[in-house]
PDB file with SEQRES, HELIX, SHEET and CRYST1 records, atoms N, CA, C and O in Angstrom:
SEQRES   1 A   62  UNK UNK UNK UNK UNK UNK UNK UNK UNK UNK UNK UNK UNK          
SEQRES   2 A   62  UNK UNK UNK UNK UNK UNK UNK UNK UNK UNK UNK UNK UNK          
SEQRES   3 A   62  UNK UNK UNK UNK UNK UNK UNK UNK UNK UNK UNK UNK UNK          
SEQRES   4 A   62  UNK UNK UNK UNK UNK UNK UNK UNK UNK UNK UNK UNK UNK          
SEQRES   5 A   62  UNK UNK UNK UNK UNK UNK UNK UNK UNK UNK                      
HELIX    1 AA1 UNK A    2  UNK A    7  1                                   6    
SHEET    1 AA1 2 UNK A  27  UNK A  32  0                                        
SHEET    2 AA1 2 UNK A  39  UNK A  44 -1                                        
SHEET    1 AA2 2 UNK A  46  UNK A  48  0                                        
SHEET    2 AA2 2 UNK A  55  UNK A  57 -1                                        
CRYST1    1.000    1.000    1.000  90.00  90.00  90.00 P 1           1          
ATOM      1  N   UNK A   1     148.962 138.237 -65.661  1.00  0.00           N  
ATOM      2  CA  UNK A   1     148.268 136.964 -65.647  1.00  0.00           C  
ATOM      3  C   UNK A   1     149.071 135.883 -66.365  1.00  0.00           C  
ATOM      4  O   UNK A   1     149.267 134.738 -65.958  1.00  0.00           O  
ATOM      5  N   UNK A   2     149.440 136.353 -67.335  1.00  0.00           N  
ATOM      6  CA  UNK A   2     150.487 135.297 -68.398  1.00  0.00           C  
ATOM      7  C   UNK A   2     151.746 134.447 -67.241  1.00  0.00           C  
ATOM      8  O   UNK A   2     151.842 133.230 -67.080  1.00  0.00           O  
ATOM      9  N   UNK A   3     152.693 135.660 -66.485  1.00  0.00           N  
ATOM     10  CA  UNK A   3     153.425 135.243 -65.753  1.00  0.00           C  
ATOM     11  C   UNK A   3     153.002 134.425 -64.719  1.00  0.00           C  
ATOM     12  O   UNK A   3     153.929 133.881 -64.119  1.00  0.00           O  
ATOM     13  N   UNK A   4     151.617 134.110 -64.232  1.00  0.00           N  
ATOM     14  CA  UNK A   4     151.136 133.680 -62.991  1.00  0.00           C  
ATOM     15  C   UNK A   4     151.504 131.886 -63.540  1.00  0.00           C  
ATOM     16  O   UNK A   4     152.365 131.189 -63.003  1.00  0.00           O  
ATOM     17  N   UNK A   5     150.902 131.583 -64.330  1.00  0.00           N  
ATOM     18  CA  UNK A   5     150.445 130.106 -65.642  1.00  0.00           C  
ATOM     19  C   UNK A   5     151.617 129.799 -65.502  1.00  0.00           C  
ATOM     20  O   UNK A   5     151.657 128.611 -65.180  1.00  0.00           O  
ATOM     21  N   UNK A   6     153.193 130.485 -65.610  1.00  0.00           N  
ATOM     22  CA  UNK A   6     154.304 130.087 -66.202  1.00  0.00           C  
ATOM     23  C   UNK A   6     154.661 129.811 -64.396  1.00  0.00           C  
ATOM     24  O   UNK A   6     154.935 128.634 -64.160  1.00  0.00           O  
ATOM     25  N   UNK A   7     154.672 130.394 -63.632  1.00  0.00           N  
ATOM     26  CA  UNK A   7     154.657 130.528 -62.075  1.00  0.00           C  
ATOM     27  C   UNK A   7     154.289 128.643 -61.193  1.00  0.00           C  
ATOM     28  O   UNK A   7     154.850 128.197 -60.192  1.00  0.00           O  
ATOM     29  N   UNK A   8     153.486 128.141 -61.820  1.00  0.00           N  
ATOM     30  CA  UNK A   8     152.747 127.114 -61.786  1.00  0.00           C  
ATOM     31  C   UNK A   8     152.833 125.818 -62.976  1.00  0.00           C  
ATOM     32  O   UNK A   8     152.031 124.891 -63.086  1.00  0.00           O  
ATOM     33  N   UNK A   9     154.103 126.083 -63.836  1.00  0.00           N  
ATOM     34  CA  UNK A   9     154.274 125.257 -64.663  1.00  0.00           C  
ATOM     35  C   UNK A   9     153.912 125.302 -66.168  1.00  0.00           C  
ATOM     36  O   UNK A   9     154.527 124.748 -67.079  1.00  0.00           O  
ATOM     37  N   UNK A  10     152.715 126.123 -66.264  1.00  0.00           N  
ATOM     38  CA  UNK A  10     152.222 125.727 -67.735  1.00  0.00           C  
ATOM     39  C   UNK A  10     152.733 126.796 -68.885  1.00  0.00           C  
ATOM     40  O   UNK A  10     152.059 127.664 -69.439  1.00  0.00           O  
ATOM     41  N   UNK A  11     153.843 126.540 -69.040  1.00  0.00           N  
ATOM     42  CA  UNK A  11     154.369 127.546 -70.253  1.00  0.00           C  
ATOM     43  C   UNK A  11     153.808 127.735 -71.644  1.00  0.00           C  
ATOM     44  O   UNK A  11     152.836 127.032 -71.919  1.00  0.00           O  
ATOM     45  N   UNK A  12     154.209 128.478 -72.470  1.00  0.00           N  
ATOM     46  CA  UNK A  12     153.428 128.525 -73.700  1.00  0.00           C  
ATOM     47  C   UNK A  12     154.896 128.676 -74.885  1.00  0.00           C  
ATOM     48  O   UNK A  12     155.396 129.664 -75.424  1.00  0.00           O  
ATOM     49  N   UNK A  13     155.187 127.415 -74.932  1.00  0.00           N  
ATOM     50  CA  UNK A  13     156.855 127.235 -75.862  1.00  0.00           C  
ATOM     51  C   UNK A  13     156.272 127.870 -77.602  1.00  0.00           C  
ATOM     52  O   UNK A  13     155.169 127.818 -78.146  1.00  0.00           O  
ATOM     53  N   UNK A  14     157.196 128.263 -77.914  1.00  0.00           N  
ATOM     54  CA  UNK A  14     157.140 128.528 -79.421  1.00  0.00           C  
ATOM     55  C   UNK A  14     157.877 127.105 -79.789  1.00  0.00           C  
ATOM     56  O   UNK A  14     158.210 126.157 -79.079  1.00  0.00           O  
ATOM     57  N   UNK A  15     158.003 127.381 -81.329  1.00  0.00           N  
ATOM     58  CA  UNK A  15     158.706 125.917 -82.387  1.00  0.00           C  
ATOM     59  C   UNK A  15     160.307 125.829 -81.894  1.00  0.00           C  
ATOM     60  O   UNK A  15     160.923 126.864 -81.640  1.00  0.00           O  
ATOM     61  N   UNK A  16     160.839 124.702 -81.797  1.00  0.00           N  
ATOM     62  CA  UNK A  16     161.670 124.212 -81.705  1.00  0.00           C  
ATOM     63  C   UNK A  16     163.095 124.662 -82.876  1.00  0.00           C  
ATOM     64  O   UNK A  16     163.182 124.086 -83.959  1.00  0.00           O  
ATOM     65  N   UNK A  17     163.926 125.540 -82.529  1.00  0.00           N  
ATOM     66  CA  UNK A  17     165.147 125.765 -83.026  1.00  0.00           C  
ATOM     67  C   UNK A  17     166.430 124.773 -83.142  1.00  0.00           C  
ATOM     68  O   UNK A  17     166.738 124.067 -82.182  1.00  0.00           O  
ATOM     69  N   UNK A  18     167.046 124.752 -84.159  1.00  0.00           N  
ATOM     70  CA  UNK A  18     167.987 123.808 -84.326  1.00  0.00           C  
ATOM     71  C   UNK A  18     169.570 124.593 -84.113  1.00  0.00           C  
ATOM     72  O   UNK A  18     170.157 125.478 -84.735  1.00  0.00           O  
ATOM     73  N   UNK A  19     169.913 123.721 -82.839  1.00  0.00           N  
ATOM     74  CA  UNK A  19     171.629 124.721 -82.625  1.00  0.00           C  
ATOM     75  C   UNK A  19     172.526 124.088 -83.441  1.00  0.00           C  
ATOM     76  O   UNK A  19     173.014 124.633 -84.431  1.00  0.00           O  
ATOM     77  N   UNK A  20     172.868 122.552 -82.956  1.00  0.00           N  
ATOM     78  CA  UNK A  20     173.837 122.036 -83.741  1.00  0.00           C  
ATOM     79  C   UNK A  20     173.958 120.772 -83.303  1.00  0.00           C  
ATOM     80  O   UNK A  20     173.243 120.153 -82.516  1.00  0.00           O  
ATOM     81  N   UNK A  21     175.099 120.386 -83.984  1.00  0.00           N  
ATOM     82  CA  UNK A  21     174.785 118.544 -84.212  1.00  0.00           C  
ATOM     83  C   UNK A  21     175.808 118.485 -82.546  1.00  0.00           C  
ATOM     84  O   UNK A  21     176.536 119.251 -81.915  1.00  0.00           O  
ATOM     85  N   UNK A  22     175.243 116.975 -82.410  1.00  0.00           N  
ATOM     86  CA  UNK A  22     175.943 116.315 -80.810  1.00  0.00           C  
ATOM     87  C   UNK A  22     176.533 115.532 -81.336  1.00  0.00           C  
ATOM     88  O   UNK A  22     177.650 115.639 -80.831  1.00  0.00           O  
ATOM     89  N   UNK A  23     176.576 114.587 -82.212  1.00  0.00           N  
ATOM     90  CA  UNK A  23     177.060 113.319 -82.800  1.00  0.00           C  
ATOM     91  C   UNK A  23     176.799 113.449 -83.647  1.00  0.00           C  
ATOM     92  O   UNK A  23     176.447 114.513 -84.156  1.00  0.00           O  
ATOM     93  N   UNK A  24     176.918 111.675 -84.474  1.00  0.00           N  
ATOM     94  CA  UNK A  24     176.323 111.415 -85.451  1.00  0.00           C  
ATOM     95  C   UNK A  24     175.108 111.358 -86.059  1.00  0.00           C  
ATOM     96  O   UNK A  24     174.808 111.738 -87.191  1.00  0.00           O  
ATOM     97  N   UNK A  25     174.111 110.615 -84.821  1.00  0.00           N  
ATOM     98  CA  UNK A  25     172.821 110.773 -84.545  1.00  0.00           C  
ATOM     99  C   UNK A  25     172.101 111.336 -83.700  1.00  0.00           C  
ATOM    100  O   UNK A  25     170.936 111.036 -83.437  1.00  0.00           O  
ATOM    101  N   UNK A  26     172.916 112.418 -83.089  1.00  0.00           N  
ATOM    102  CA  UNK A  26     171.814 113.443 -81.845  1.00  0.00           C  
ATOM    103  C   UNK A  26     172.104 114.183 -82.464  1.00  0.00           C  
ATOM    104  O   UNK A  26     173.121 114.106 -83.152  1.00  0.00           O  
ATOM    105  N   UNK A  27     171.126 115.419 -82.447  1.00  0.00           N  
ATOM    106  CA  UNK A  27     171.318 117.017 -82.662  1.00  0.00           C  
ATOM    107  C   UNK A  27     170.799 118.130 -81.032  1.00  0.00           C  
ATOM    108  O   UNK A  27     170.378 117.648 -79.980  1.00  0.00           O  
ATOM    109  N   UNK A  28     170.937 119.103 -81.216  1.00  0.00           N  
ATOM    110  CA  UNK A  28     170.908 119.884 -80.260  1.00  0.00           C  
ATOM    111  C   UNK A  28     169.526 120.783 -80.107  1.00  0.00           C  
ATOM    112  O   UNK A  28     169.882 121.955 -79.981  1.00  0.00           O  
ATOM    113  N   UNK A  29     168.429 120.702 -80.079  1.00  0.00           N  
ATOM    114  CA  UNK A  29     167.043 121.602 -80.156  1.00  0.00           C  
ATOM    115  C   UNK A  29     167.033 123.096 -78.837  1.00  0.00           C  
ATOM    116  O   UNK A  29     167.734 123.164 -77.827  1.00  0.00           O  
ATOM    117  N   UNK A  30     166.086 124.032 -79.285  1.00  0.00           N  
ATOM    118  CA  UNK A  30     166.367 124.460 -78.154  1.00  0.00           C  
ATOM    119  C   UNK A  30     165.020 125.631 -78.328  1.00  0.00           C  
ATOM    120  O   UNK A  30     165.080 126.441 -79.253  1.00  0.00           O  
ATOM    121  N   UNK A  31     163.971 125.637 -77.482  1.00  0.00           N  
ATOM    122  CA  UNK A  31     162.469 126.653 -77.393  1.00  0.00           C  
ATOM    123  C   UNK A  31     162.743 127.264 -76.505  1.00  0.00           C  
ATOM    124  O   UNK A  31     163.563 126.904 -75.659  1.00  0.00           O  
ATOM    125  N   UNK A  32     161.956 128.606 -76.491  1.00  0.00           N  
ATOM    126  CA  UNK A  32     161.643 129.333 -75.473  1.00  0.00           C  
ATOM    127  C   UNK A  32     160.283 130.244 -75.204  1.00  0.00           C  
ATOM    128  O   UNK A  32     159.891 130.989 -76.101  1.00  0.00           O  
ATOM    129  N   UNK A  33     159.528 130.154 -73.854  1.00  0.00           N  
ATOM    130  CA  UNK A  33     158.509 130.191 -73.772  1.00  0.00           C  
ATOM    131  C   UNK A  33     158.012 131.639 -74.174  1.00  0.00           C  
ATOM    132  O   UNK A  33     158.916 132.468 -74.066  1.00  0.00           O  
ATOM    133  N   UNK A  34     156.779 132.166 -74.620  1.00  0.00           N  
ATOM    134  CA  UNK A  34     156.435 133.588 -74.897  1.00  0.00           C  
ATOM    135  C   UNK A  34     156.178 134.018 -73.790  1.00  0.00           C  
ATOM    136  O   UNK A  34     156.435 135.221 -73.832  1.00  0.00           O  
ATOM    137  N   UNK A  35     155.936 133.836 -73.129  1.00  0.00           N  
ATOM    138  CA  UNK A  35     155.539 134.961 -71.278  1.00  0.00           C  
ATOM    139  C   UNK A  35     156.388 135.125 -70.811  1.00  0.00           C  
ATOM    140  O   UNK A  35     156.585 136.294 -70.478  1.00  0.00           O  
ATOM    141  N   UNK A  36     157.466 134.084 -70.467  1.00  0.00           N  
ATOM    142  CA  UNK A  36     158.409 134.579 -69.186  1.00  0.00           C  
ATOM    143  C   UNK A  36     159.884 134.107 -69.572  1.00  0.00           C  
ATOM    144  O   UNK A  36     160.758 134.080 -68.705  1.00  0.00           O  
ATOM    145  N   UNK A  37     160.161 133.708 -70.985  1.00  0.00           N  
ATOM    146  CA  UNK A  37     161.129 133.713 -71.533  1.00  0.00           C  
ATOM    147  C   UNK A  37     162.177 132.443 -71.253  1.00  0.00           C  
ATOM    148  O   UNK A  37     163.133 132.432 -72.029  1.00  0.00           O  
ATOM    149  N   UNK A  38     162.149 131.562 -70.438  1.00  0.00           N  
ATOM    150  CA  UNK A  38     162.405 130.445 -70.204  1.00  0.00           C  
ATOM    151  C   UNK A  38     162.870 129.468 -71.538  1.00  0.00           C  
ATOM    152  O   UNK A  38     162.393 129.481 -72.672  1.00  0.00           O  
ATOM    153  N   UNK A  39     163.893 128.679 -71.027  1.00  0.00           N  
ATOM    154  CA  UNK A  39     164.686 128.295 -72.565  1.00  0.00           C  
ATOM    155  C   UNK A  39     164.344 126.384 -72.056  1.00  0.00           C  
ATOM    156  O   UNK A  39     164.384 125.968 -70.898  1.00  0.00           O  
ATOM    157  N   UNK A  40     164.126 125.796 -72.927  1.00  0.00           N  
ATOM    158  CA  UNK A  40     164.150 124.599 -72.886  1.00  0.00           C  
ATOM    159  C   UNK A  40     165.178 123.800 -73.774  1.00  0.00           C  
ATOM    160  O   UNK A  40     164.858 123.809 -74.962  1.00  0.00           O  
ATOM    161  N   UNK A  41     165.915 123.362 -73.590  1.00  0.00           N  
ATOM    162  CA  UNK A  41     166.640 122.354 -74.199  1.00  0.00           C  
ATOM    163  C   UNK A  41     166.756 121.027 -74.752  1.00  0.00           C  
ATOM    164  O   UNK A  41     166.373 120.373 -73.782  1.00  0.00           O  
ATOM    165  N   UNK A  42     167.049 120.106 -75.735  1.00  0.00           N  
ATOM    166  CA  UNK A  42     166.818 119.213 -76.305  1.00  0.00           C  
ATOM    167  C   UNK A  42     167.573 118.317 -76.995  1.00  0.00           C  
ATOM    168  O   UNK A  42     167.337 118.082 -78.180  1.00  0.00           O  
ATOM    169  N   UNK A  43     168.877 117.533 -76.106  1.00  0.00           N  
ATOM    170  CA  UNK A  43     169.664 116.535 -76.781  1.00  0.00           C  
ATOM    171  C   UNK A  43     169.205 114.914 -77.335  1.00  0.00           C  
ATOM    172  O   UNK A  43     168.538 114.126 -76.664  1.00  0.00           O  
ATOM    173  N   UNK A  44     169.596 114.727 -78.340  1.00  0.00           N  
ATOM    174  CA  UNK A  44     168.599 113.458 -78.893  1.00  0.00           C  
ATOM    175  C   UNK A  44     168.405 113.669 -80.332  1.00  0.00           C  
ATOM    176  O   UNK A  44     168.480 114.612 -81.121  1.00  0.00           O  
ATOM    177  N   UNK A  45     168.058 112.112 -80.370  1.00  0.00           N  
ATOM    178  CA  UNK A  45     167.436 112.068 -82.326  1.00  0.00           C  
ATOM    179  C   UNK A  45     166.165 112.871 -82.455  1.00  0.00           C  
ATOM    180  O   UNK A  45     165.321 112.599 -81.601  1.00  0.00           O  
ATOM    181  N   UNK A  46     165.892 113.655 -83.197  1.00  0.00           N  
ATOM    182  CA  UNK A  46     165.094 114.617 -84.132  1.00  0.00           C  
ATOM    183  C   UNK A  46     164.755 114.016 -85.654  1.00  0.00           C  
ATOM    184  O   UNK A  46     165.472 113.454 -86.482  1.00  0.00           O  
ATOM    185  N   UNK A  47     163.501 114.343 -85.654  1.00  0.00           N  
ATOM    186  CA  UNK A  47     162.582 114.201 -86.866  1.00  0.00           C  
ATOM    187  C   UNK A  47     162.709 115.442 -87.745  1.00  0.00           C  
ATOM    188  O   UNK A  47     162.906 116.528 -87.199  1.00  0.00           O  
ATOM    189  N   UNK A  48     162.603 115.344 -89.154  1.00  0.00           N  
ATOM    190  CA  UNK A  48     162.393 116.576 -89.812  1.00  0.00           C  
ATOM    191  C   UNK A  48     160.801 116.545 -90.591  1.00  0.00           C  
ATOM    192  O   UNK A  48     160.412 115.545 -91.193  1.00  0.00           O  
ATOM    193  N   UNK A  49     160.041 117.710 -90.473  1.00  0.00           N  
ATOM    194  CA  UNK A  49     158.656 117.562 -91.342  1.00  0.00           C  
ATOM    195  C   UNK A  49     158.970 117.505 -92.521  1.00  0.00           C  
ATOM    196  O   UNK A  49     159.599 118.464 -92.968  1.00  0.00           O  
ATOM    197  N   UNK A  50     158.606 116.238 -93.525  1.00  0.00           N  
ATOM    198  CA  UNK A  50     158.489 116.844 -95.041  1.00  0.00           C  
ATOM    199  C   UNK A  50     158.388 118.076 -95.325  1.00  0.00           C  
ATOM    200  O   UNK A  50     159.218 118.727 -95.960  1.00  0.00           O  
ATOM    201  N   UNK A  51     156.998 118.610 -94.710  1.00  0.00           N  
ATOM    202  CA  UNK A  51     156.525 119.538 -95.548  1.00  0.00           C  
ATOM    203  C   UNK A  51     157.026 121.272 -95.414  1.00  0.00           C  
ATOM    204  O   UNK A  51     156.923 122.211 -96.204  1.00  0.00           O  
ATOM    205  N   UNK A  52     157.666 121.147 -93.864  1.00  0.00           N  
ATOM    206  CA  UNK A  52     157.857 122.474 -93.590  1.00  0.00           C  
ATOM    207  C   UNK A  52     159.636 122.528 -93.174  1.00  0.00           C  
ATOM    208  O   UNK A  52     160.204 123.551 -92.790  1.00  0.00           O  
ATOM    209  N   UNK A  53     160.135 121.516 -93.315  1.00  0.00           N  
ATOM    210  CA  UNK A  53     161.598 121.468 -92.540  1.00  0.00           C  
ATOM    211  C   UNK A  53     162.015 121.712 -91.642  1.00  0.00           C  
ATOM    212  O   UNK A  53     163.215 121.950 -91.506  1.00  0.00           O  
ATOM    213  N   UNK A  54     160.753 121.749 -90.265  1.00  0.00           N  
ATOM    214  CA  UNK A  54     160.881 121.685 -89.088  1.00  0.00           C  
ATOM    215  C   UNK A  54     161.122 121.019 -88.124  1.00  0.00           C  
ATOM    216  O   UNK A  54     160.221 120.212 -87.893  1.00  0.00           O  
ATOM    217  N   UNK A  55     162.172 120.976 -87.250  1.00  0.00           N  
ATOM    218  CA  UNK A  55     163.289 119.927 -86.792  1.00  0.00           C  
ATOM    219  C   UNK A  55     162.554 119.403 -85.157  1.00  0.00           C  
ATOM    220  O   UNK A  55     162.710 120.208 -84.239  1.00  0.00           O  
ATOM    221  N   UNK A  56     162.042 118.528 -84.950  1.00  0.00           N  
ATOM    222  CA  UNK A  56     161.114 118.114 -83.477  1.00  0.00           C  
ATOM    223  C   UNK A  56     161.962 116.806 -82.809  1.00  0.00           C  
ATOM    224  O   UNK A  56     162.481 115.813 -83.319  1.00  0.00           O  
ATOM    225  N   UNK A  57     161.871 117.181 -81.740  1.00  0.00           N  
ATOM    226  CA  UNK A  57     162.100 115.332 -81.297  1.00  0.00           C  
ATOM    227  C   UNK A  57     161.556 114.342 -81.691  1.00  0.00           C  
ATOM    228  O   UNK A  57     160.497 114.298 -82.318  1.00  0.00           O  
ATOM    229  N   UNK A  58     162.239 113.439 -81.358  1.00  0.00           N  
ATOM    230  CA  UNK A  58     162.215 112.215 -82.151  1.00  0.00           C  
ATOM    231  C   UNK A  58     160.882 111.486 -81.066  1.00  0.00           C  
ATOM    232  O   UNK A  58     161.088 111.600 -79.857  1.00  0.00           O  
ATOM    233  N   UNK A  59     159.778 110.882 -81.437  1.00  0.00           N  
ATOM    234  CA  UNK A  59     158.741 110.468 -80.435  1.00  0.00           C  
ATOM    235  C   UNK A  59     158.544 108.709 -81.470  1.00  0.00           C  
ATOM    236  O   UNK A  59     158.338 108.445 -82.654  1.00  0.00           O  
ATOM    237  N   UNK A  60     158.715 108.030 -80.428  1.00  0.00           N  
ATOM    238  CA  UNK A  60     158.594 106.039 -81.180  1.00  0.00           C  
ATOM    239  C   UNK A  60     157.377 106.427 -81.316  1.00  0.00           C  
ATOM    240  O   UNK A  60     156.914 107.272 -80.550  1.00  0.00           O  
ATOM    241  N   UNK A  61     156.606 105.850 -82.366  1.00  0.00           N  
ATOM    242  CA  UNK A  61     155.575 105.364 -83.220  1.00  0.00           C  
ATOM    243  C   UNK A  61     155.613 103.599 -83.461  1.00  0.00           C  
ATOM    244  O   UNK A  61     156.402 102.859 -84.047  1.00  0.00           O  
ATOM    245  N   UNK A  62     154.970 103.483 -83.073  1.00  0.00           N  
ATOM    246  CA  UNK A  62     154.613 101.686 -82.760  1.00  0.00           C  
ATOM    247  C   UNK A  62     153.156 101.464 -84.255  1.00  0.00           C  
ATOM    248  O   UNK A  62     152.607 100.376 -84.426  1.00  0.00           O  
TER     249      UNK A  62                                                      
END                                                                             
């Protein structure tokens, strides 16, 4: 059943891993889903959490 969801788009990603820097200001991210193992990738500016030092894309806040 898990594989069917991923079959149809809706994956279930774990946290975002940090590979390595692109530049000065991009870094390299990189998830992969728990059902069907699928890798997602992520070039671009990244945020770090205060609280946990967990590395996310960068999303504008207005």
């Amino acid at each position: 059943m898990k594989n069917i969801w991923c079959f149809f788009g809706f994956h279930k990603f774990g946290k975002w891993e940090h590979i390595g820097m692109r530049g000065k200001y991009q870094e390299r991210l990189k998830r992969r889903c728990g059902n069907c193992g699928k890798l997602e990738f992520y070039d671009g500016m990244v945020e770090t959490c205060i609280e946990s030092g967990e590395k996310t894309p960068y999303i504008f806040k207005n």
